[in-house]
BANU-972522 format. One record per residue (C-alpha): x, y, z. Coordinates in steps of 0.05 Angstrom, whole numbers, plus 5000, padded with zeros to 4 digits. Last residue first. Example, Ala and Ser with C-alpha at 12.3 -4.5 7.8 and 13.67 -1.06 7.14 Angstrom:
REM residues 2
@xx=5273, yy=4979, zz=5143
@xx=5246, yy=4910, zz=5156
This chain:
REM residues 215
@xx=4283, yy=2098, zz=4009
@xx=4296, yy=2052, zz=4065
@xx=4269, yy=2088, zz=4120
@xx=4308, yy=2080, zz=4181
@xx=4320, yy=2023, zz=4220
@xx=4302, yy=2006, zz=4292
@xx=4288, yy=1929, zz=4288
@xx=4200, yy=1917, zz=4303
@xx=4189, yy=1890, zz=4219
@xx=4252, yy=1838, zz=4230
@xx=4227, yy=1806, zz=4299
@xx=4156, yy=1803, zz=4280
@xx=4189, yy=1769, zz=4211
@xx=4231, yy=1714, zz=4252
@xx=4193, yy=1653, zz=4241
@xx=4140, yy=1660, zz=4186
@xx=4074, yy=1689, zz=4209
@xx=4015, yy=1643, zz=4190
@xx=3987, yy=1641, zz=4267
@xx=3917, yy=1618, zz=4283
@xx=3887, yy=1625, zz=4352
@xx=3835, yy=1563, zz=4357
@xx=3771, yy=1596, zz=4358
@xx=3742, yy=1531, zz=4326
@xx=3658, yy=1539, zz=4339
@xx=3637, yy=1527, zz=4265
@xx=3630, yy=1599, zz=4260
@xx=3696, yy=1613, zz=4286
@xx=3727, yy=1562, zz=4230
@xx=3694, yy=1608, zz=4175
@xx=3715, yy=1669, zz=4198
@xx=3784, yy=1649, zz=4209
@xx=3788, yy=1615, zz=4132
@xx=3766, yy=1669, zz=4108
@xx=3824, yy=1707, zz=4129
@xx=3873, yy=1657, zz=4101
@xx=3842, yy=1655, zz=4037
@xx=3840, yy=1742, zz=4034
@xx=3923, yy=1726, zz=4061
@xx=3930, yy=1687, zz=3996
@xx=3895, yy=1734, zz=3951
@xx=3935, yy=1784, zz=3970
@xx=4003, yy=1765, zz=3961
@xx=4047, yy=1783, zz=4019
@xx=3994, yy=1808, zz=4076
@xx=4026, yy=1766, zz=4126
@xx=3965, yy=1742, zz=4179
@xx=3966, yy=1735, zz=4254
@xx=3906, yy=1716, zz=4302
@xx=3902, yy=1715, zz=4371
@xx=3921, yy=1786, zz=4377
@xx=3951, yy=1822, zz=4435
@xx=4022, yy=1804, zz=4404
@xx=4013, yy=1850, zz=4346
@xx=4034, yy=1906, zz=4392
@xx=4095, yy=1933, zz=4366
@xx=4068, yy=1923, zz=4294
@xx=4029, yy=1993, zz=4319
@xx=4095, yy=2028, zz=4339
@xx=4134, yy=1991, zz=4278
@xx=4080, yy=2026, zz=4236
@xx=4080, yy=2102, zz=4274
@xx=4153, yy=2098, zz=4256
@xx=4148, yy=2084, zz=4181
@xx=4084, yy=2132, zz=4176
@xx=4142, yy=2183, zz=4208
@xx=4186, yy=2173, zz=4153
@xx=4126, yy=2173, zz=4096
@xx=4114, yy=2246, zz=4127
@xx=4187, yy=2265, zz=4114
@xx=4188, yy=2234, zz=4052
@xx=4131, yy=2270, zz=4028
@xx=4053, yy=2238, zz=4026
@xx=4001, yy=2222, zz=3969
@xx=4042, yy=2183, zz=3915
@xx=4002, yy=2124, zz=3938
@xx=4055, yy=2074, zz=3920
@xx=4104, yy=2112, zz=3971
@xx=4070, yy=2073, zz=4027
@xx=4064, yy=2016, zz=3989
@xx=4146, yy=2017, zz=3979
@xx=4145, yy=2028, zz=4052
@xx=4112, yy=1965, zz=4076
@xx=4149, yy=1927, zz=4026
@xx=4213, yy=1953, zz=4054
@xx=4184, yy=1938, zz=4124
@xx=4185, yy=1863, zz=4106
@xx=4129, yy=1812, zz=4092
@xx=4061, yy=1860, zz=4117
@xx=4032, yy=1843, zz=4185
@xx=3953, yy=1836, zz=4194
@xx=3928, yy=1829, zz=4258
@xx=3869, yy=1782, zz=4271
@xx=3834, yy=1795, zz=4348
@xx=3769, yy=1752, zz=4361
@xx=3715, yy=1785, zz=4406
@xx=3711, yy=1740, zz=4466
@xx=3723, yy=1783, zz=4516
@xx=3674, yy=1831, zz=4500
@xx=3688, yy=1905, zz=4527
@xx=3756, yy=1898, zz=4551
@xx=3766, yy=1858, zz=4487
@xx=3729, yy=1927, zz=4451
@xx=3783, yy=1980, zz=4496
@xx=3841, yy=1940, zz=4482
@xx=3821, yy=1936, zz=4402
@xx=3815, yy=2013, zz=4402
@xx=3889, yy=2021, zz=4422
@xx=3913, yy=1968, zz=4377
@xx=3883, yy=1994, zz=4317
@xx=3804, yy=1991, zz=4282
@xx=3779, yy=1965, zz=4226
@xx=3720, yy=1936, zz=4276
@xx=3690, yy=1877, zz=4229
@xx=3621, yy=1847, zz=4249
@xx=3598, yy=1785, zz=4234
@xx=3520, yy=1783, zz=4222
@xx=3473, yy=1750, zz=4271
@xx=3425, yy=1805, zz=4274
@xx=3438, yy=1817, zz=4350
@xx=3505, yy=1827, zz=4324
@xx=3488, yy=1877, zz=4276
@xx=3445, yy=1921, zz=4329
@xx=3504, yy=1916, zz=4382
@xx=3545, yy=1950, zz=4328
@xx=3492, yy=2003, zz=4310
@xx=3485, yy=2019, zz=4381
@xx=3563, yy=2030, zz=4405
@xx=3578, yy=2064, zz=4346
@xx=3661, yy=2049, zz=4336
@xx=3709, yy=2119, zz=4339
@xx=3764, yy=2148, zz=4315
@xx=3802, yy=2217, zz=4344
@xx=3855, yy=2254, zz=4297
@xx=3921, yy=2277, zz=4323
@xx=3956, yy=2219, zz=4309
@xx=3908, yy=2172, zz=4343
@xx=3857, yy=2190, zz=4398
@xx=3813, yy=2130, zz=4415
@xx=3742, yy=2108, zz=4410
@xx=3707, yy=2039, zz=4432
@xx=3634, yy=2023, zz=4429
@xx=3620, yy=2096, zz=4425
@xx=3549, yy=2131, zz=4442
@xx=3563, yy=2137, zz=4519
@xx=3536, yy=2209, zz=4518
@xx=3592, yy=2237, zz=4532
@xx=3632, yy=2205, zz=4481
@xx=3586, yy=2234, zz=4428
@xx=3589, yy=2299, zz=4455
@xx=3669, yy=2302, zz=4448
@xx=3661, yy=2273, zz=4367
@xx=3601, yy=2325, zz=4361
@xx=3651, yy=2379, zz=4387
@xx=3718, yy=2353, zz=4350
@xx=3669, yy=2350, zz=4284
@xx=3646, yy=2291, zz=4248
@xx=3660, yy=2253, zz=4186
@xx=3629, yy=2185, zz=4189
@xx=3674, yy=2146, zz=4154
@xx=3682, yy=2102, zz=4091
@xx=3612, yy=2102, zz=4071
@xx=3574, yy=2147, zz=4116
@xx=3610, yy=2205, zz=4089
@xx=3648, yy=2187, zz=4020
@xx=3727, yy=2177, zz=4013
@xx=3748, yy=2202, zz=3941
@xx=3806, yy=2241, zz=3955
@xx=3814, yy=2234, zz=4036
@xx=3761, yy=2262, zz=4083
@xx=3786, yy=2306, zz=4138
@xx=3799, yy=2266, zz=4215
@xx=3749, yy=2282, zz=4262
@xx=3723, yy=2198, zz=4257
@xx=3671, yy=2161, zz=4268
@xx=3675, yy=2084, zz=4243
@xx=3642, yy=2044, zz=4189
@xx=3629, yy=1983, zz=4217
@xx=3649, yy=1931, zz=4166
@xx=3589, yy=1866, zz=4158
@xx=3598, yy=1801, zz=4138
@xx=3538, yy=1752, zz=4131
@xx=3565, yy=1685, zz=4118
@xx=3540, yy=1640, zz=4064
@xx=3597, yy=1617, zz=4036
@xx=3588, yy=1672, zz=3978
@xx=3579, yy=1719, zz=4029
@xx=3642, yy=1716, zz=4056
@xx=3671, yy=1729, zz=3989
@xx=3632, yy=1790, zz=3987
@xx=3657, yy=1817, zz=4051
@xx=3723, yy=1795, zz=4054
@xx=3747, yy=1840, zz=3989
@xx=3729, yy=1896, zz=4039
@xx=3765, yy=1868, zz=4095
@xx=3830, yy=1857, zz=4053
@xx=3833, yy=1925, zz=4018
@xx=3824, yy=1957, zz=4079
@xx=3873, yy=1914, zz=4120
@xx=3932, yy=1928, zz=4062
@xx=3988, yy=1938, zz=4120
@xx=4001, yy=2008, zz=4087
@xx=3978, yy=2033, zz=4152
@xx=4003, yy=1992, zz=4204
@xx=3944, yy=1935, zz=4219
@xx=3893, yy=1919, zz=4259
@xx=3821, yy=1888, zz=4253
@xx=3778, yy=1866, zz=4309
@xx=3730, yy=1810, zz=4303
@xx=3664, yy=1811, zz=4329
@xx=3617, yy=1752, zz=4319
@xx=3541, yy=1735, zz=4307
@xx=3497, yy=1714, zz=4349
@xx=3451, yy=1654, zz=4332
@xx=3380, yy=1671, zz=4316
């Protein structure tokens, strides 16, 4: 059975990688690749409607810290005050398989997987301007201002480092950027790992200027 691959994942929140990766899997499928998302550890609280096992596994600071000890994480990193990690054994388990497997993960967990395997493929997803980003931000009526200021910083921080990727994708209208996506999947399995990059000229340049937020 042929192996399948790893891709890493990263976006700023509000970049619309969930949405896209899950709406991946199924259409994936439908060209006959097996997709898979590794649902990562995490100490972080479950949101409204997030499910154990589903989105996350929910675990405590000590089982998290245990965990790492025991060499159970793939990758794992420490982000805004919350730690999130990849199952070392379940991912090598889907590989073996031959399914695709999908580490939503950010820049500071994909360093640790490439340093890991090499030849895991890298797709970072950029949104079209940061007033978009923001206005998606606010669209979940979840956060203050001063929290949605401080997602805006902790965005350019992570767009700061789309450069480690080989792949680049503008999350502008969704269904476009889901093609686009597919398409990467679907030229790795035929062997093309040709880095791909649909950014227009200028926008990397535009989302990293120092401005504040815009609402």
């Amino acid at each position: 059975m042929t192996r399948g691959n790893l891709y890493v994942v990263s976006a700023p929140s509000g970049g619309g990688k969930t949405s896209l990766t899950r709406a991946l899997v199924p259409l994936l499928a439908e060209q006959g690749i097996r997709a898979v998302i590794s649902v990562s550890y995490t100490t972080r609280a479950p949101r409204p409607g997030e499910q154990d096992g589903v989105h996350y596994h929910f675990v405590t600071e000590q089982r998290f810290v245990e965990m790492i000890e025991h060499g159970d994480f793939f990758e794992h990193a420490h982000v805004f005050g919350r730690r999130y990690g990849t199952g070392r054994a379940k991912t090598e388990e889907l590989l073996a398989e031959g399914a695709d497997v999908i580490l939503d993960i950010d820049w500071q967990g994909g360093r640790q997987v490439r340093a890991l395997a090499p030849d895991a493929q890298g797709i970072f997803i950029l949104p079209p301007s940061l007033a978009e980003l923001e206005r998606r931000l606010r669209g979940r009526g979840q956060d203050s201002d001063e929290v949605i200021a401080g997602r805006m910083r902790e965005a350019q921080d992570e767009i700061s480092h789309f450069d480690e990727y080989g792949h680049l994708v503008v999350n502008e209208v969704f269904d476009r950027a889901l093609a686009e996506l597919a398409a990467i999947f679907s030229r790795v399995r035929q062997g093309d790992r040709t880095p791909r990059n649909a950014v227009p000229a200028g926008l990397t340049t535009e989302l990293l200027a120092k401005k504040g937020p815009i609402g």
